[in-house]
N, C-alpha and C positions, 0 to 999 in steps of 0.2 A: 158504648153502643146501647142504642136502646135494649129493654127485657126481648122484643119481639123477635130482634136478628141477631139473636144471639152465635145460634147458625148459619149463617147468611149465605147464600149462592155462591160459589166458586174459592171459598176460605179452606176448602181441605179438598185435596183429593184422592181416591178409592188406592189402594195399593198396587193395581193395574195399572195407577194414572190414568185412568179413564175418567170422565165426567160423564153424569146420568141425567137423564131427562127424566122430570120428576112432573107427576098427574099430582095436584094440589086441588083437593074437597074437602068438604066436612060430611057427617054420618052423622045423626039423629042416635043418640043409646037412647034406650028406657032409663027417665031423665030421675035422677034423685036430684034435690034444689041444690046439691052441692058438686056434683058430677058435671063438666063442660062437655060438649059435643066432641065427640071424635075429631080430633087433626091429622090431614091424612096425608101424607106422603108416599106414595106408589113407584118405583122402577118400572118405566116401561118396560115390558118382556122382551124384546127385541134386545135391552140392554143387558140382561141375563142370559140373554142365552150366547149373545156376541161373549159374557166375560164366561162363560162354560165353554162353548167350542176353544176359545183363547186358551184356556188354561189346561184343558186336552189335548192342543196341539203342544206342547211345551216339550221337552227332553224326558224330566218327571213331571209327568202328568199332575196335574192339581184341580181342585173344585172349590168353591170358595163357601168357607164353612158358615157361612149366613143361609147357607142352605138345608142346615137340619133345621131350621126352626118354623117347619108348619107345623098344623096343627098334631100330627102323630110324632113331631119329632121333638115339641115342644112337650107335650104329657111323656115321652120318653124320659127325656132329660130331668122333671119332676121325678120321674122313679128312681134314675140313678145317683141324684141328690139322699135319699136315703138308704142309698146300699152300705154293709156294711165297709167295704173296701174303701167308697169314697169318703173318704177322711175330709176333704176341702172342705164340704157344706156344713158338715156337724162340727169339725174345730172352728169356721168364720161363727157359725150361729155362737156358740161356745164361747167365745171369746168379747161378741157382740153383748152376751148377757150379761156376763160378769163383769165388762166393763161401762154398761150403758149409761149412768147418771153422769161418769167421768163425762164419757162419748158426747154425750145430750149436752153439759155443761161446757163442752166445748163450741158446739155448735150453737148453741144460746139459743133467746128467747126470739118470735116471729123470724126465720129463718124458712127461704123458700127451698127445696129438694127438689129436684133433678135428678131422676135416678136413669142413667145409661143403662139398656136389655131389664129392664124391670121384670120379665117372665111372670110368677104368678103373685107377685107383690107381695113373699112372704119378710123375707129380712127386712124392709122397711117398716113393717108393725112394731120392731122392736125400737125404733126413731121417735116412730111418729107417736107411740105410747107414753116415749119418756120425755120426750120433745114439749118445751112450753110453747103453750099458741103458736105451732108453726105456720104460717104464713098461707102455705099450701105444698103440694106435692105434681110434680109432671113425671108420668111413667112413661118413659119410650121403649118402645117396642116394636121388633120387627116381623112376630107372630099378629098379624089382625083379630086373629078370632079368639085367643088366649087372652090378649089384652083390653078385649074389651069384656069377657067373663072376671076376667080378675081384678077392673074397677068398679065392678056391679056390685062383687062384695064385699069391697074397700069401700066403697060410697054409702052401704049397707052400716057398715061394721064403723064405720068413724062421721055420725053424720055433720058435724060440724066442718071435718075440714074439705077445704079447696079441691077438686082434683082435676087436673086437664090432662087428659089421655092424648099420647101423639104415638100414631101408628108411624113409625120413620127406620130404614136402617141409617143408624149416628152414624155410621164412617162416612154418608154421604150428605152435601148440603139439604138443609129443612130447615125451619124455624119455631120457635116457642109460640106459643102463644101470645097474646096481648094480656095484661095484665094492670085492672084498675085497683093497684095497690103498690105499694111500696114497701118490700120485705128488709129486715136487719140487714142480709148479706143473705149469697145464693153459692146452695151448697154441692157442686157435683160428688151424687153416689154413685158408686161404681163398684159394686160387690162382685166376689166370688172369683178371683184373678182373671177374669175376660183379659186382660190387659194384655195376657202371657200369650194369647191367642194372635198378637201382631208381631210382627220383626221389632226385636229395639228401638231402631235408627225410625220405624215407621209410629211406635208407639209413644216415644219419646218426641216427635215432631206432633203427633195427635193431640196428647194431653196438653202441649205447650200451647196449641193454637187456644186449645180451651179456655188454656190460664188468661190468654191477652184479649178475648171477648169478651170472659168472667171481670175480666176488672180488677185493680191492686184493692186485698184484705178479702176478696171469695175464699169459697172453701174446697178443697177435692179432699173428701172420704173413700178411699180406695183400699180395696181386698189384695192382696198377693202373695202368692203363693211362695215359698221359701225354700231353698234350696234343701236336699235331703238325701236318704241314702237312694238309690235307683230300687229298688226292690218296691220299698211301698208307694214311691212313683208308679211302677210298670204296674201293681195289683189294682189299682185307682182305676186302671185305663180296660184291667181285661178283665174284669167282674164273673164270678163263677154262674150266676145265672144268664149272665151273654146279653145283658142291658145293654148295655154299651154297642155290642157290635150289632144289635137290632137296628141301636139310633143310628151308627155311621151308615149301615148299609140301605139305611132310609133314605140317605141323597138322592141312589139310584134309583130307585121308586118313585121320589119325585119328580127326579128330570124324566122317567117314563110314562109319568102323570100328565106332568107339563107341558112336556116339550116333544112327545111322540118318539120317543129313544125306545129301543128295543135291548136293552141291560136284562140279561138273562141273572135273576138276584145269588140263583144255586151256585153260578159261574163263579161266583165270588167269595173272599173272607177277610175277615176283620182283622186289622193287624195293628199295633202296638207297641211302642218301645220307648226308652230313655238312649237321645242322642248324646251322648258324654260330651263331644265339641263341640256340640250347638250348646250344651243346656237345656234340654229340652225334652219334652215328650215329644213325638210325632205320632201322628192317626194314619192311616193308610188303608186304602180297601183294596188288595193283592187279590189278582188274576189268574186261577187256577187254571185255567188253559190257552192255549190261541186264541183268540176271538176275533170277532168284526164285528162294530158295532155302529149302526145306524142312528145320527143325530141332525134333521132337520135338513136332509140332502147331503150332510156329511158323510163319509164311511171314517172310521176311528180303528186302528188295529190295536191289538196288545196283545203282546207275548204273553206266553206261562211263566207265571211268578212276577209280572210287571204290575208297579203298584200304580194308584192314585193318590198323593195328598192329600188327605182332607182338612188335617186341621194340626196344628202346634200349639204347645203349652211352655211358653218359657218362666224359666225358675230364678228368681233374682235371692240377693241378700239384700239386705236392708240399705246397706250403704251402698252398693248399684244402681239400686231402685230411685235415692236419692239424689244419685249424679246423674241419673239419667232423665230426670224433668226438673234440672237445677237452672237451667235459662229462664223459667216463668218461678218458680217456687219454694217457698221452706219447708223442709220437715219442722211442725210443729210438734204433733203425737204418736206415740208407738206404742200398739197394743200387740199383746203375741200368747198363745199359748206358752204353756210350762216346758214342753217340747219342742218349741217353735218352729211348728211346720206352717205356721202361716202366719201375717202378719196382717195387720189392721191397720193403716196410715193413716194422718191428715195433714195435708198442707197447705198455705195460705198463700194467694198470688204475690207477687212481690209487686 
């Protein structure tokens, strides 16, 4: 496949199986000679708010966790990256250091990056530092306004390399860029276990479309979280300063933002756990009392104590992880902490 449709129309679909109509522009930044214009991929709101009612109508109610990431939900998530509870950010960055020239010489010389939820572009510095002449760099992202602050001072801060910003949520069809160059091999990054965030059967079908667009000999550098005892799982998720539960209960703020919902935010609280037979964390915003709540002509009921899904985190081993995107890929490399609470992958398309 050509660089440009790498994503291409109708190649994946959303975990609702729905398909989205997507508004395709471009955006003017304040131009460094190395920074591209904005690529812009928009969800009509109609089709958001269709997979929110959808997912509140359900048995357990669910909300689809692509929805913390505006702008207060995106600077959230930055804070809870340096909690001291959250372990993930500080062992991936950790682990990134100590192993970076191995890392770097893996992925070689003029090597194009692709990095899936790029947020504020910080663990790619440590790439693109150690990285010979890489090729250039595409940060995707589904915060607009975060992603285009955080190539401003990427574009600042590295002015030689490439950079083309694609405002896109990846679980849905978009496309790369055009690209008048021809890179080693093209590398998907995908830090900090987002992966854990889909169903298996849904993750493992995602990465794989990847692999067959990517082409035999690409590369996926992937983050994931490792299985461990539930204890400092659960502490990760309920943070003594309540970061956490600011961010989950920010969904509802925005669908009141957005969407003209009347979510009374007091009515609710942040809840938390390790599912032993999923493997899993689960997020949840629990329903302190009766309610009814109004969404876009909808009425919504929830009992006392009735929760929302917001978001899951599945925990693999290494060798799960392995079978579980073995239709497209090899494990080539394994980096891990001394405690191996998380693991660093890379593997090559077959």
């Amino acid at each position: 496949m050509p660089d440009g449709n790498l994503w291409e129309s109708g190649w994946l679909k959303t975990v609702s199986n729905k398909q989205h109509t997507h508004v395709v522009n471009e955006r003017d930044l304040p131009m460094n000679r190395n920074l591209s214009r904005l690529k812009k991929f928009e969800p009509e709101r109609e089709s958001l708010l269709e997979e929110i009612i959808g997912g509140l109508s359900k048995s357990q109610k669910e909300l689809p966790s692509k929805l913390f990431y505006d702008k207060k939900g995106s600077a959230l998530f930055d804070e809870i990256c340096e909690l001291e509870e959250y372990y993930l950010t500080r062992t991936e960055t950790s682990i990134m250091t100590e192993n970076i020239e191995d890392i770097c010489s893996v992925l070689g010389e003029n090597c194009l990056l692709i990095e899936l939820g790029s947020g504020s572009s910080k663990k790619i510095r440590l790439l693109l530092t150690g990285l010979a002449n890489p090729a250039g760099y595409v940060p995707i992202d589904i915060s607009e306004e975060h992603l285009i602050s955080s190539v401003q001072v990427l574009a600042a801060d590295y002015p030689e390399l490439r950079i083309f910003p694609v405002y896109a949520d990846y679980t849905q069809p978009f496309t790369l860029p055009n690209f008048e160059f021809t890179p080693s091999k093209k590398v998907v990054y995908y830090p900090g276990s987002t992966i854990g965030n889909f169903e298996p059967e849904y993750a493992a079908r995602f990465l794989n479309n990847i692999g067959k667009r990517l082409g035999k000999g690409a590369g996926l550098l992937i983050g994931v979280d490792l299985k461990k005892e539930a204890k400092t799982l659960e502490d990760a998720y309920n943070d003594k300063k309540e970061v956490t539960a600011e961010f989950n209960l920010n969904i509802l703020e925005r669908i009141n933002r957005e969407h003209g919902s009347d979510f009374i935010l007091d009515a609710w609280e942040h809840l938390a756990f390790y599912n032993i037979d999923h493997g899993r964390i689960e997020m949840h915003i629990k329903s302190l009392s009766y309610q009814d709540v109004q969404l876009n002509g909808s009425l919504i009921t929830f009992e006392e104590n009735e929760t929302i899904l917001t978001e899951y985190s599945y925990k693999y081993s290494i060798d799960d992880f392995k079978d579980l995107v073995s239709d497209s890929y090899n494990l080539e490399r394994v980096w891990t902490d001394k405690e191996n609470k998380f693991g660093i992958l890379y593997f090559e398309v077959k």
